[in-house]
C-alpha positions as CSV (number, residue, x, y, z in Angstrom):
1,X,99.1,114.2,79.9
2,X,95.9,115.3,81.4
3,X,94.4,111.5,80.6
4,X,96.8,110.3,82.7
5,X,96.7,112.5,85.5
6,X,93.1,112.1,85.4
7,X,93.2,108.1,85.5
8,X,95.9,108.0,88.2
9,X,93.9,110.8,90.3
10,X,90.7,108.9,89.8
11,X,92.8,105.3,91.4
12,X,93.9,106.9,93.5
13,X,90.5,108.5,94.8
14,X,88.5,104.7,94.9
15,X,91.7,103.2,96.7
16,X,91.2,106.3,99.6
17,X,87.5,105.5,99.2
18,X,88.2,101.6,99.6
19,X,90.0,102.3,102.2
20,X,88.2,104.5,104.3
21,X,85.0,102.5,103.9
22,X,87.4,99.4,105.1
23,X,87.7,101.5,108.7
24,X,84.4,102.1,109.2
25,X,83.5,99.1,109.0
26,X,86.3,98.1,111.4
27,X,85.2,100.0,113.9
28,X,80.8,99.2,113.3
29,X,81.8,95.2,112.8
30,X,83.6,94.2,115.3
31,X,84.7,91.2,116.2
32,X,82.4,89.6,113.4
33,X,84.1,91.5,110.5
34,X,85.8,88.7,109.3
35,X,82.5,87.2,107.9
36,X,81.1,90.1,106.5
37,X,80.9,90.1,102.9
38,X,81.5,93.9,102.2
39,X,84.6,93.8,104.7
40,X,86.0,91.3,102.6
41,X,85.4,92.7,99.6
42,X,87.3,96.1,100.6
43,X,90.0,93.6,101.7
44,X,90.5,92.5,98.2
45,X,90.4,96.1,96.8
46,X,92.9,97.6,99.2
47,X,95.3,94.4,98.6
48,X,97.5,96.7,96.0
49,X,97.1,99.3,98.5
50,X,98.1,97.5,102.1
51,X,100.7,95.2,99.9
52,X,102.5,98.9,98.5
53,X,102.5,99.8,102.1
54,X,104.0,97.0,104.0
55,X,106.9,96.7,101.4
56,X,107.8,100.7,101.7
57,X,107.1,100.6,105.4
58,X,109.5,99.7,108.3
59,X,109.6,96.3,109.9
60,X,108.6,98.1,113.3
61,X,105.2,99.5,111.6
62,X,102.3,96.3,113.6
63,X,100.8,94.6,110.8
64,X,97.6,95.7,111.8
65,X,98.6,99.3,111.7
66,X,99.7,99.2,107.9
67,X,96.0,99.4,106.4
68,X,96.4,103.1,107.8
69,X,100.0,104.0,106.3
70,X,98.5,102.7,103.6
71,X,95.5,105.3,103.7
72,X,98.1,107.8,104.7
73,X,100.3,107.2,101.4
74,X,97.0,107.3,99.0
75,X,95.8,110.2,100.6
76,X,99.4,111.9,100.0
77,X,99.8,110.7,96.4
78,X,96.1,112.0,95.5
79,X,96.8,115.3,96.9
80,X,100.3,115.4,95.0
81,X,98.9,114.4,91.6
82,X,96.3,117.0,92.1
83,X,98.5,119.2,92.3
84,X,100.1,118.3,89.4
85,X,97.1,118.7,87.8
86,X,96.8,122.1,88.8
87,X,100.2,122.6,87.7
88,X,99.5,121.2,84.1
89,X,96.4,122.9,83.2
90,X,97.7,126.5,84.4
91,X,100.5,125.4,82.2
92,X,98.4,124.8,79.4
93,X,95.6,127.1,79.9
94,X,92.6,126.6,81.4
95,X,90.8,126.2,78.2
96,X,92.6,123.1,77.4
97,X,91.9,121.6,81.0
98,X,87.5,121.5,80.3
């Protein structure tokens, strides 16, 4: 159980990463970001991400604004396994958690 949480924590942590790194360099690229190769390489590793999103969002939600709902449900999702985590290896004992 602790594998798992572990390997769905650590997903979950690169897709936040992906993401966030995907707004930055919104905001420093510009208008130009379409033709940067490390924009578009976050693009394909937040697909799973910004796809998940659009299908659980509304149809009101702008399609540019779903990257960040997106970043919003990762972000909630990482902190709710960790605290699943938490749960398990007080559970367990600590012991069994290192």
């Amino acid at each position: 159980m602790l594998q798992v949480l572990n390997a769905l924590q650590l997903l979950l942590y690169i897709g936040l990463l992906a993401l966030a790194g995907q707004a930055i360099l919104f905001v420093l690229s510009g208008a130009k970001r379409d033709s940067n190769l490390f924009y578009q390489l976050f693009q394909v590793l937040n697909k799973p991400w910004v796809g998940l999103a659009r299908l659980v969002s509304p149809k009101r939600v702008a399609p540019e604004h779903v990257p960040f709902v997106a970043f919003f449900m990762v972000g909630v999702t990482y902190i709710a396994v960790t605290l699943a985590k938490i749960e398990h290896c007080v559970s367990v004992g600590i012991k069994a958690c290192q």
